[in-house]
C-alpha positions in Angstrom: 0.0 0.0 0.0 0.7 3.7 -0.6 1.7 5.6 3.1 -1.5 6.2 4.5 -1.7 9.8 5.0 -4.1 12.4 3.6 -3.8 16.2 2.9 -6.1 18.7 2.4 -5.2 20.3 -1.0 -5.6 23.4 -0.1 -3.3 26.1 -2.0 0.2 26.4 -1.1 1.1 30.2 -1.7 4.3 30.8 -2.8 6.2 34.2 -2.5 8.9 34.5 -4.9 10.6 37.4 -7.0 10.4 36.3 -10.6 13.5 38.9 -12.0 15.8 36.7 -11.0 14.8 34.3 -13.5 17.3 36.5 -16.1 20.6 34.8 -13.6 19.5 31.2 -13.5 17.3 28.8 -14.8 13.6 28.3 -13.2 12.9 25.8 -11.0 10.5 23.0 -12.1 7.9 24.1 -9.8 7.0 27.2 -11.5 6.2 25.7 -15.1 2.4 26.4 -14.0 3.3 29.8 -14.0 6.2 30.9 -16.4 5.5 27.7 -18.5 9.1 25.3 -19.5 12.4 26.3 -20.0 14.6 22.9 -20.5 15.5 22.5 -24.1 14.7 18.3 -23.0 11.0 19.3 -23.1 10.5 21.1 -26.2 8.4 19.8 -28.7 10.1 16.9 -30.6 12.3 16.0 -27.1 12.3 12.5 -25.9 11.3 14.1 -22.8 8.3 16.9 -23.7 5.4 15.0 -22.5 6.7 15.1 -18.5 5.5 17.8 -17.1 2.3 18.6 -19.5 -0.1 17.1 -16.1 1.2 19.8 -14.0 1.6 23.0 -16.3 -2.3 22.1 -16.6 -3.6 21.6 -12.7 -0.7 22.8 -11.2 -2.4 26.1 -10.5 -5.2 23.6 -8.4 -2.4 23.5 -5.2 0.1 26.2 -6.4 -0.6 29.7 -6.1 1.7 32.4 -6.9 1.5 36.2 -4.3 3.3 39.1 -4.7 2.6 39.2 -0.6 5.4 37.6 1.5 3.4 38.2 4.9 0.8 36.4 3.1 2.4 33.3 1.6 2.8 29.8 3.6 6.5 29.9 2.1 9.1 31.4 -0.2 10.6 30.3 -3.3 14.0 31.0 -4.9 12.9 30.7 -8.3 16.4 29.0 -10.2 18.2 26.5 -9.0 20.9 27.3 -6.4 24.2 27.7 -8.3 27.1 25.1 -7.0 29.8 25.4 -9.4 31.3 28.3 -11.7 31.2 31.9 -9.8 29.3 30.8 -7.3 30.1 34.4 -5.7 28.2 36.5 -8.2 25.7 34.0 -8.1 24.8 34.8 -4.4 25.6 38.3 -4.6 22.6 38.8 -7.2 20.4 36.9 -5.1 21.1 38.7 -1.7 18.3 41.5 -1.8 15.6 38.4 -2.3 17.4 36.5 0.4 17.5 39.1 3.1 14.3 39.9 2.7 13.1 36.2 3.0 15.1 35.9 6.0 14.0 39.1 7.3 10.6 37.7 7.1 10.8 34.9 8.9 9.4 32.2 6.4 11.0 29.7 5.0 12.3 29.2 1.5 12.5 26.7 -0.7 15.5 26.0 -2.9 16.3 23.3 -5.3 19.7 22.5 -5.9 20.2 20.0 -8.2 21.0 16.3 -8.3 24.5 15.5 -8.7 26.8 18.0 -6.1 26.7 15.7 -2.5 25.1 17.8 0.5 25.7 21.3 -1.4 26.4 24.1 1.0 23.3 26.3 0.7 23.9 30.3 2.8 20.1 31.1 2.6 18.6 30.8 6.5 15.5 29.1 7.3 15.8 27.1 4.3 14.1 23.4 3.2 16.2 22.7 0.3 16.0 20.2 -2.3 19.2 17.8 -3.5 19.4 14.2 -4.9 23.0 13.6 -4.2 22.5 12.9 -0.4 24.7 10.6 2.2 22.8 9.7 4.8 25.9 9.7 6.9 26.0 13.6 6.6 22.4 14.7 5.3 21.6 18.0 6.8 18.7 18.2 8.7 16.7 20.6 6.1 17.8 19.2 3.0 15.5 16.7 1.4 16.3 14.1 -1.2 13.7 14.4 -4.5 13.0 12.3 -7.8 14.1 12.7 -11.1 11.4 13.4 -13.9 10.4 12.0 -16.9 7.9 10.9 -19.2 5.0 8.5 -17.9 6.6 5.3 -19.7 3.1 3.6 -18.9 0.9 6.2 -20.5 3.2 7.3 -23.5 4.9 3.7 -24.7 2.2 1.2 -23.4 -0.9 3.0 -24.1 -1.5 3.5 -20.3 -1.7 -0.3 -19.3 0.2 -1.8 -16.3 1.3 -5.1 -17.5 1.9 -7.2 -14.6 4.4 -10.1 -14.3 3.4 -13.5 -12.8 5.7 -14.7 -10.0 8.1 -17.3 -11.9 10.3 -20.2 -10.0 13.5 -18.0 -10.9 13.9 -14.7 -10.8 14.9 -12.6 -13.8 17.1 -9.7 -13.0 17.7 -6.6 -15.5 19.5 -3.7 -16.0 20.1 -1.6 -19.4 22.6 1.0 -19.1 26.1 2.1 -18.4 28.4 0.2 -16.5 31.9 0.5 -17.2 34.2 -1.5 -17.9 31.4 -3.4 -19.1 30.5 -2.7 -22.4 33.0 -0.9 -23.6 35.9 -1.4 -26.3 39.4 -0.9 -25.0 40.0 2.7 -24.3 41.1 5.0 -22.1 37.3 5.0 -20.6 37.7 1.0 -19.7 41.1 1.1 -18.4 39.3 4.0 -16.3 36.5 1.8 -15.5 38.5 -1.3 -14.5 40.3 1.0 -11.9 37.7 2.6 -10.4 36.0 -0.9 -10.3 39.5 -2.4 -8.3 39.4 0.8 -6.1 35.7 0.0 -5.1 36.8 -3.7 -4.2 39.8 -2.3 -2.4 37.6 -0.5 -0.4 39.1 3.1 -1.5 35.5 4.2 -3.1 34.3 4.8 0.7 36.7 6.8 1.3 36.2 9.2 -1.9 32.7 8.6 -2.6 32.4 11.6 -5.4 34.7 9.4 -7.3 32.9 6.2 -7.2 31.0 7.2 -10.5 29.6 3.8 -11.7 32.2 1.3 -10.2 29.1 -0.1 -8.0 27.2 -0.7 -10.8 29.9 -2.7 -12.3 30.4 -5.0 -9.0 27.0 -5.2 -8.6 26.8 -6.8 -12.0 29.7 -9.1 -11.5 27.3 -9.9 -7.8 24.9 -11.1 -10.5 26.9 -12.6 -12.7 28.8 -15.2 -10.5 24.9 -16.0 -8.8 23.4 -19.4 -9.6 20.2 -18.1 -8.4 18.8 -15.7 -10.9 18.3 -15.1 -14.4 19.9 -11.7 -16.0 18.6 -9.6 -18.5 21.7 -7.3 -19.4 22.1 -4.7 -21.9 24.8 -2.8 -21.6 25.8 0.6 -23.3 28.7 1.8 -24.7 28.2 5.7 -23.6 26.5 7.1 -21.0 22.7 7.6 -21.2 22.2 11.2 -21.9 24.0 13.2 -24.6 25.0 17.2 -24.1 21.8 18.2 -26.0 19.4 16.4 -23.9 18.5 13.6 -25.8 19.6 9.7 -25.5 23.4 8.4 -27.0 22.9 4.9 -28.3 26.5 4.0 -27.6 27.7 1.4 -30.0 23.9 0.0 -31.0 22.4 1.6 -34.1 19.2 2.8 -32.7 17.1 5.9 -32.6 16.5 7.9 -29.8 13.1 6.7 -29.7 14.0 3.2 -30.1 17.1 3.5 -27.3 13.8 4.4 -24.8 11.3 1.4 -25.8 14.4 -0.9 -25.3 15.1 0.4 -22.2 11.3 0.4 -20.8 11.0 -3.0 -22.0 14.4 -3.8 -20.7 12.5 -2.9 -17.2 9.1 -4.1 -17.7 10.8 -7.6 -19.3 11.9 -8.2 -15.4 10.7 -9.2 -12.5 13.4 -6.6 -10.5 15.7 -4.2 -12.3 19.2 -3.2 -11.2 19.0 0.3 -9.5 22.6 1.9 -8.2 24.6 4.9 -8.2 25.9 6.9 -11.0 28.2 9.9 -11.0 26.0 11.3 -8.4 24.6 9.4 -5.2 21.5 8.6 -6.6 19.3 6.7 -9.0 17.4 8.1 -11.8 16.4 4.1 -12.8 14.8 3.8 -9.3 12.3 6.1 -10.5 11.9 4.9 -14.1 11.6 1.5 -12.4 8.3 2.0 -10.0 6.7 4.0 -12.7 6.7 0.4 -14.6 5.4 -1.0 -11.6 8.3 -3.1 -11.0 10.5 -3.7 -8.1 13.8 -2.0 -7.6 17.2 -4.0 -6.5 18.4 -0.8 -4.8 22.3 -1.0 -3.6 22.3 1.2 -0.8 25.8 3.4 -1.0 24.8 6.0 2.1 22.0 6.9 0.0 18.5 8.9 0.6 15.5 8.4 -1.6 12.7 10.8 -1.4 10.0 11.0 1.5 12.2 8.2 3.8 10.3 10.4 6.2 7.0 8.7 5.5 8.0 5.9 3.1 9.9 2.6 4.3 11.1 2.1 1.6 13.2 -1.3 2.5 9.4 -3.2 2.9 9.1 -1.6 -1.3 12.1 -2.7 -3.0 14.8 -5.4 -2.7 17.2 -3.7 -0.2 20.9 -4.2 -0.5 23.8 -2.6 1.7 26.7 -1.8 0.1 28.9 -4.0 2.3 26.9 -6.9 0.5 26.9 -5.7 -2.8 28.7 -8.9 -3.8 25.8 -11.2 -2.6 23.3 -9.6 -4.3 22.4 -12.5 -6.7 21.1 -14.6 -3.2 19.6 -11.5 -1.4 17.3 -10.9 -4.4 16.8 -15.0 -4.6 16.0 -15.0 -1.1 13.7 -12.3 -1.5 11.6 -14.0 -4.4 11.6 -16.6 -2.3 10.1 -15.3 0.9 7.3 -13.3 -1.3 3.6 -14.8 -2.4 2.4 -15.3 -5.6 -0.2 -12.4 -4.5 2.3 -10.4 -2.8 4.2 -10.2 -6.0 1.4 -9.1 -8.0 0.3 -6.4 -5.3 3.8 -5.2 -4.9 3.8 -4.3 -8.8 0.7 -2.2 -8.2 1.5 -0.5 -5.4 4.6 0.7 -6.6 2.9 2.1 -9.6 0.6 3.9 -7.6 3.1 5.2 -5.0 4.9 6.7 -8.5 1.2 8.5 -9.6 0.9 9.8 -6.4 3.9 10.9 -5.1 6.7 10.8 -7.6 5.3 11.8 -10.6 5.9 15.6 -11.4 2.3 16.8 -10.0 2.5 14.3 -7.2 5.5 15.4 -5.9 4.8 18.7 -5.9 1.4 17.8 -5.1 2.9 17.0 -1.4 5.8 19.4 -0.7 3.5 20.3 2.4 4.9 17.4 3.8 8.0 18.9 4.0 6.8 22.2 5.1 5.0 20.7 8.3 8.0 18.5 8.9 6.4 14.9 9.7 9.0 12.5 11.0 6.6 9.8 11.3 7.2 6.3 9.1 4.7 5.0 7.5 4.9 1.2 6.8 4.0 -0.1 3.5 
């Protein structure tokens, strides 16, 4: 099941100062407002389709006022800046952030996906950032999804296929995992050390330079298991290209064709592979409960969105990182233990929890949550 709890929807009113959209680029939650700015969701982009839902209801919860003693919270309206001159960057937004501090509310800044625990010098604020440790995460900085296209709606004319439970289960993951899949280069020789340093035990120690080494020990886990079937596909070049849409690596494909063999990859599985990339955090975690499937999630000091309310080791197949090289029997051991029905409702429910809180309008749909600061867990 979904976490039990219900919200009255409502408006959220959000004070913000819209010039400063001419130093930075907007932050997803205004698109009701200001409409969308990323060249990935222009018409003809693999991506166009993922925010259309919320530019049309957003306005149902969101509300924009030019009244900061009147809004439940403030809004810096581009995403924080963490690398170039970060300097000017804050020096342009200071008149906006001392008067947000000045009045007491608190303010809401996004900061990307990728930078680990970004310093953020605004007060009072509840700020948004996907490339969380656990170890370290600040006490106001969340961890939130990635967005995309609903894969269900737009390349399976919006129908959940559901998998039976079989005697074995089938494993898959279609993506970049270096040294796999690549042709000698200086890229695999890169791969195959960063892959020796993670064994070694050095990747703990400088976790921003990890990249995709656990993805590459978590396959050899699966390789070397007995216990599972595998359903690999794996890429020459990372996923995304410069311009926003997909590289195909070495495979002759079209963009479109690169994202119906990576949805089927997904919904062709009973669990699909889910760890790390160059940031702490897992963009095919998302992509894989939006197909109602279950996650294999390596745990690497991680935080997924809403662990506040969500528990999320009774939704997925949970694996430490210290036991990244069992994961084959873990995930064997987990198919085991589940029904028949269980499997089947699992599917669902992760479906749903996508809908309602993961998708673009349901995650904004709830940032009261975060606002009102719940700290109870709520069990699956």
């Amino acid at each position: 099941m979904i976490p039990s709890i219900k919200l009255v929807y409502m408006k959220l009113k959000i004070y913000t100062d819209l010039s400063l959209l001419q130093i930075g680029y907007p932050v997803e939650l205004l698109i009701p407002f200001i409409g969308v700015s990323n060249a990935e969701d222009k018409p003809g982009k693999m991506m166009s389709s993922r925010f259309n839902e919320f530019a049309v209801n957003g306005r149902e919860f969101l509300e924009l006022t030019s009244d900061i003693e009147d809004a439940d919270i403030c809004l810096l309206p581009i995403f924080y800046k963490l690398t170039g001159d970060v300097a000017a960057f804050e020096e342009a937004i200071k008149p906006f952030k001392e008067n947000v501090e000045k009045s007491g509310k608190k303010t809401l800044v996004f900061a990307g996906h990728d930078v680990t625990n970004p310093k953020v010098n605004i007060r009072n604020s509840i700020i948004f950032n996907s490339a969380l440790n656990k170890s370290t995460q600040p006490s106001n900085m969340y961890a939130w999804p990635h967005f995309f296209e609903d894969f269900i709606k737009q390349y399976h004319n919006d129908k959940l296929i559901l998998r039976e439970k079989s005697a074995t289960p089938t494993v898959g993951f279609c993506g970049y995992a270096p040294p796999f899949g690549l042709k000698m280069s200086k890229a695999k020789l890169v791969g195959m050390l960063k892959l020796i340093a993670n064994y070694l035990g050095i990747m703990k120690r400088l976790p921003n330079k990890a990249s995709h080494s656990y993805r590459a020990r978590a396959i050899i886990g699966l390789l070397k298991s007995k216990k599972v079937k595998l359903n690999l596909k794996l890429k020459s070049n990372f996923a995304f290209g410069p311009a926003g849409q997909l590289n195909t690596g070495n495979t002759k494909e079209s963009d479109e064709m690169f994202r119906r063999s990576f949805i089927n990859n997904i919904l062709d599985s009973d669990y699909t592979l889910c760890v790390r990339g160059i940031g702490n955090n897992s963009v095919r975690f998302f992509e894989t409960i939006c197909c109602g499937r279950i996650p294999v999630f390596v745990n690497t000091d991680s935080v997924l969105p809403f662990d506040h309310i969500i528990d999320w080791k009774k939704l997925c197949i949970w694996v430490e990182g210290k036991d990244i090289d069992n994961v084959g029997e873990i995930v064997q051991k987990f198919h085991n233990n589940i029904s028949d029905t269980e499997f089947i409702e699992l599917q669902k429910n992760l479906r749903l929890l996508w809908e309602e809180y993961f998708s673009p309008i349901g995650f904004f749909k709830h940032l009261k949550l975060f606002l009102e600061q719940k700290n109870n867990v709520v069990n699956s």
